[in-house]
VEXBAVEX-730277 format. One record per residue (C-alpha): y negated, z negated, x negated; residue in one letter; residue number from 1. Coordinates in Angstrom, 1 decimal, decimal comma, always signed. Example, Ala and Ser with C-alpha at 12.3 -4.5 7.8 and 13.67 -1.06 7.14 Angstrom:
<nodes>
yy = +4,5 zz = -7,8 xx = -12,3 tilo = A dopa = 1;
yy = +1,1 zz = -7,1 xx = -13,7 tilo = S dopa = 2;
</nodes>
This chain:
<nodes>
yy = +9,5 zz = -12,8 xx = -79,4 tilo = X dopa = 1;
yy = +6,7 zz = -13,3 xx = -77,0 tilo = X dopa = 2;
yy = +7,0 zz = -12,5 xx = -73,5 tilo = X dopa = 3;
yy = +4,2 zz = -9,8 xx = -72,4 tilo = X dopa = 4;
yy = +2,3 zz = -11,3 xx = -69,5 tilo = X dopa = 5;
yy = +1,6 zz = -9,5 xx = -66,5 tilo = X dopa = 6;
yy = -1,9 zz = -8,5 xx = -65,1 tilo = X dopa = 7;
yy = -4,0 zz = -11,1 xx = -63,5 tilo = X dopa = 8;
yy = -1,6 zz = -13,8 xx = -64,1 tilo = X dopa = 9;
yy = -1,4 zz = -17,1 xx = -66,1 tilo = X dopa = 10;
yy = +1,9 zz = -18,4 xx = -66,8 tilo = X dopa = 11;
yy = +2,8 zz = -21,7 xx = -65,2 tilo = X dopa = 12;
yy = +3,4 zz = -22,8 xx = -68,1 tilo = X dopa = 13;
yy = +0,1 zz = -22,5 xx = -69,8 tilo = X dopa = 14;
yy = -0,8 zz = -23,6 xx = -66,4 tilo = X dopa = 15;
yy = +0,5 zz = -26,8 xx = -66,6 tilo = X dopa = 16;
yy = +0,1 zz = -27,4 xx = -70,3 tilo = X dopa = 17;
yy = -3,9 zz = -26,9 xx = -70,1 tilo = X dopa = 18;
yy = -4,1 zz = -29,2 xx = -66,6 tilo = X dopa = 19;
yy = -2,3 zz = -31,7 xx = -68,5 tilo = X dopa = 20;
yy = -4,9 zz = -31,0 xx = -71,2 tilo = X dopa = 21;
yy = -7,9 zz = -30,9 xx = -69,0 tilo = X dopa = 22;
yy = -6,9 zz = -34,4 xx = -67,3 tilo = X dopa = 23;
yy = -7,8 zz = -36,0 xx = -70,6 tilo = X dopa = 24;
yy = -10,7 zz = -34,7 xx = -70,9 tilo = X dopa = 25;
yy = -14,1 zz = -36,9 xx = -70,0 tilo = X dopa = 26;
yy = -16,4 zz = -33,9 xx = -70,6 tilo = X dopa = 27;
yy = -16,1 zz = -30,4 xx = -72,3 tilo = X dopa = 28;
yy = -14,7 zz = -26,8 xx = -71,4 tilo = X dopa = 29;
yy = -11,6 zz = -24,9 xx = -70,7 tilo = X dopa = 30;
yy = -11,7 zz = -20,9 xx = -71,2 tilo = X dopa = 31;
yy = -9,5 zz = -18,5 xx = -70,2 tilo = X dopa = 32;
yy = -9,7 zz = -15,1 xx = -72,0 tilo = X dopa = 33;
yy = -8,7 zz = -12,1 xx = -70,6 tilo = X dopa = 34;
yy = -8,6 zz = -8,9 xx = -72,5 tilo = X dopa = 35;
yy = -7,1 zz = -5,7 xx = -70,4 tilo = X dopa = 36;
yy = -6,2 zz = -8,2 xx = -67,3 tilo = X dopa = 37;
yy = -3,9 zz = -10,1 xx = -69,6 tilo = X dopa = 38;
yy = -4,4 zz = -13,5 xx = -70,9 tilo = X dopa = 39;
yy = -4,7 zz = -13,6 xx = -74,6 tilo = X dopa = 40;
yy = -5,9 zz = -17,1 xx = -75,3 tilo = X dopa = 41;
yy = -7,1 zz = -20,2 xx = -74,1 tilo = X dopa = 42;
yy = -9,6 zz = -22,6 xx = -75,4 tilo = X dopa = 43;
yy = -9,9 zz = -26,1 xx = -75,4 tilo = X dopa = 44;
yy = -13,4 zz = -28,2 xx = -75,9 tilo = X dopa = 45;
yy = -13,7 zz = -32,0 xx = -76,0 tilo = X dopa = 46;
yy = -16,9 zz = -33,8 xx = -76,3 tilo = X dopa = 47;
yy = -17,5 zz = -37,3 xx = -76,1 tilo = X dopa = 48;
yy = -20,8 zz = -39,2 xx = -76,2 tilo = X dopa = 49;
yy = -21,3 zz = -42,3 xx = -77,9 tilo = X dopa = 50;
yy = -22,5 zz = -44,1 xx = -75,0 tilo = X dopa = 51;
yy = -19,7 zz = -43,0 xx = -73,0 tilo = X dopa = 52;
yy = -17,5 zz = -43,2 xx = -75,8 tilo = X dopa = 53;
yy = -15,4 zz = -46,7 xx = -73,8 tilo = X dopa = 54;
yy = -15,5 zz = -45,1 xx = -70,1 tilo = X dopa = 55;
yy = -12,0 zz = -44,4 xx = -68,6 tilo = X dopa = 56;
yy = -11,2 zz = -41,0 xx = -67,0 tilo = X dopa = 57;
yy = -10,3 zz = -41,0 xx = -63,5 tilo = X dopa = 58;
yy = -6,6 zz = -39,8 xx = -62,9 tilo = X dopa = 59;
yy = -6,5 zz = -36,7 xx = -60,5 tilo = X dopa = 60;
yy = -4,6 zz = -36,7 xx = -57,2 tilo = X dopa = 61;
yy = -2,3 zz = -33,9 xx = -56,6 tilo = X dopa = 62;
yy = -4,6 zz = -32,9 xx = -53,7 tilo = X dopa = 63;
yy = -7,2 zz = -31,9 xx = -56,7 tilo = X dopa = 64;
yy = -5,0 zz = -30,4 xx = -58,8 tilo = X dopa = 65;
yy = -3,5 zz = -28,1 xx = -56,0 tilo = X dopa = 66;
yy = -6,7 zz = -27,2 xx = -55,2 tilo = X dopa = 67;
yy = -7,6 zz = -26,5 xx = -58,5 tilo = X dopa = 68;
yy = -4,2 zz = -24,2 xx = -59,8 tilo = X dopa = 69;
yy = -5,8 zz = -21,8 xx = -56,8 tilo = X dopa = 70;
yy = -9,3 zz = -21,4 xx = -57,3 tilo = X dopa = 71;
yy = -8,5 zz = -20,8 xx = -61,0 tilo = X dopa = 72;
yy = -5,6 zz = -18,0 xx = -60,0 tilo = X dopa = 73;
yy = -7,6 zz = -16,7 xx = -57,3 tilo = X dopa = 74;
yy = -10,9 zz = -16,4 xx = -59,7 tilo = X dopa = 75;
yy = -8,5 zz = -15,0 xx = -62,9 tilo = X dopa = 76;
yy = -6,1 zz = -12,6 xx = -61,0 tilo = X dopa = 77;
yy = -9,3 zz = -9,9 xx = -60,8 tilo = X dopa = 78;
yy = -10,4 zz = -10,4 xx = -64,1 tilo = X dopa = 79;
yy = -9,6 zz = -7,4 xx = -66,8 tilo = X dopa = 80;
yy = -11,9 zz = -8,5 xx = -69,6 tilo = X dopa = 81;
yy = -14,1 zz = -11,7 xx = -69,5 tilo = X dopa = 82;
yy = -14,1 zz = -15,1 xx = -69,4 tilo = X dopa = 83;
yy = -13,3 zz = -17,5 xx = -66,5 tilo = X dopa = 84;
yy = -14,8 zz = -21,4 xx = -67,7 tilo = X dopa = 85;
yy = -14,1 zz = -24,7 xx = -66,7 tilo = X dopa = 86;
yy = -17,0 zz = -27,3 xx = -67,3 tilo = X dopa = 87;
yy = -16,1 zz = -30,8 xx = -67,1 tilo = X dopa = 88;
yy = -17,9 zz = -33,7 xx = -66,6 tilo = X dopa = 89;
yy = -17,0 zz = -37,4 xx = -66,1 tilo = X dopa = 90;
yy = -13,0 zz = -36,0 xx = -66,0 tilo = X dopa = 91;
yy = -14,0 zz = -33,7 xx = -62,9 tilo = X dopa = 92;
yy = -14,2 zz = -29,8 xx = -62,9 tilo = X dopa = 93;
yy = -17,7 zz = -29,7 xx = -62,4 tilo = X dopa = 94;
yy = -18,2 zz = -26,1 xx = -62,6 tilo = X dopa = 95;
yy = -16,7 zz = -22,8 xx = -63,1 tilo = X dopa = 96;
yy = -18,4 zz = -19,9 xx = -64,7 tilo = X dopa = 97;
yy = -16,5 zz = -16,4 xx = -64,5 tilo = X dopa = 98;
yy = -18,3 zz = -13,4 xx = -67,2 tilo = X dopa = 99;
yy = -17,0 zz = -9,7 xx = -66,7 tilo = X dopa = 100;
yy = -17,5 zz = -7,6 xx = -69,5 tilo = X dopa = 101;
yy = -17,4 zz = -3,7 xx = -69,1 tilo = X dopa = 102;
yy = -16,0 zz = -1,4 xx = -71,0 tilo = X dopa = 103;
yy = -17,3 zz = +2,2 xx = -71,2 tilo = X dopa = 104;
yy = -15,7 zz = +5,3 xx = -72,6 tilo = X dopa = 105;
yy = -16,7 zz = +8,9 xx = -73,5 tilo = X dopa = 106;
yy = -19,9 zz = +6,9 xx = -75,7 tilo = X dopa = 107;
yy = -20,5 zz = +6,9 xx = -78,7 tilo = X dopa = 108;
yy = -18,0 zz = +3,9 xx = -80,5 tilo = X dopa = 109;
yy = -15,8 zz = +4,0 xx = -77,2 tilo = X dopa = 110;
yy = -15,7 zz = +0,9 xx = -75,8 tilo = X dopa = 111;
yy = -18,2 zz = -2,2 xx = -75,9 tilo = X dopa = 112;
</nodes>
């Protein structure tokens, strides 16, 4: 059985798993989906260039990843139904993108 996860949160556990992910990562994206303030799934996007195809990934210091685990809390906990993305380039968080989608009722089709 799944454990229902609570509004505006992402389990340390997903947490951790996708940091540990993301650390190995030399450039692509991380998404979190939220659907009704819940996380429903999280995507994962390598790329690697030719060119850079030999170049090492920096490790991260704990500094980072501390500061990391709260801008992506802080940026998630308000989100009911979006997307909050991670670009990454050379093995840094280069960017983070967050979309809100609306949903409207009493319309024609209720909902988006």
């Amino acid at each position: 059985m799944v454990k229902k996860i609570k509004h505006g949160i992402i389990p340390d556990e997903v947490l951790n798993f996708t940091l540990n992910e993301m650390q190995g990562i030399l450039s692509g994206e991380v998404i979190f989906v939220a659907q009704d303030g819940r996380l429903m799934q999280v995507e994962i996007t390598q790329r690697r260039r030719l060119a850079d195809w030999s170049e090492k990934i920096p490790p991260w210091s704990e500094e980072v990843k501390a500061n990391l685990i709260n801008q992506i809390a802080r940026e998630f906990s308000t989100l009911a139904y979006g997307r909050l993305v991670l670009k990454i380039q050379k093995g840094r968080v280069s960017q983070m993108e967050r979309t809100v989608q609306s949903r409207f009722t009493g319309l024609d089709g209720e909902g988006i």
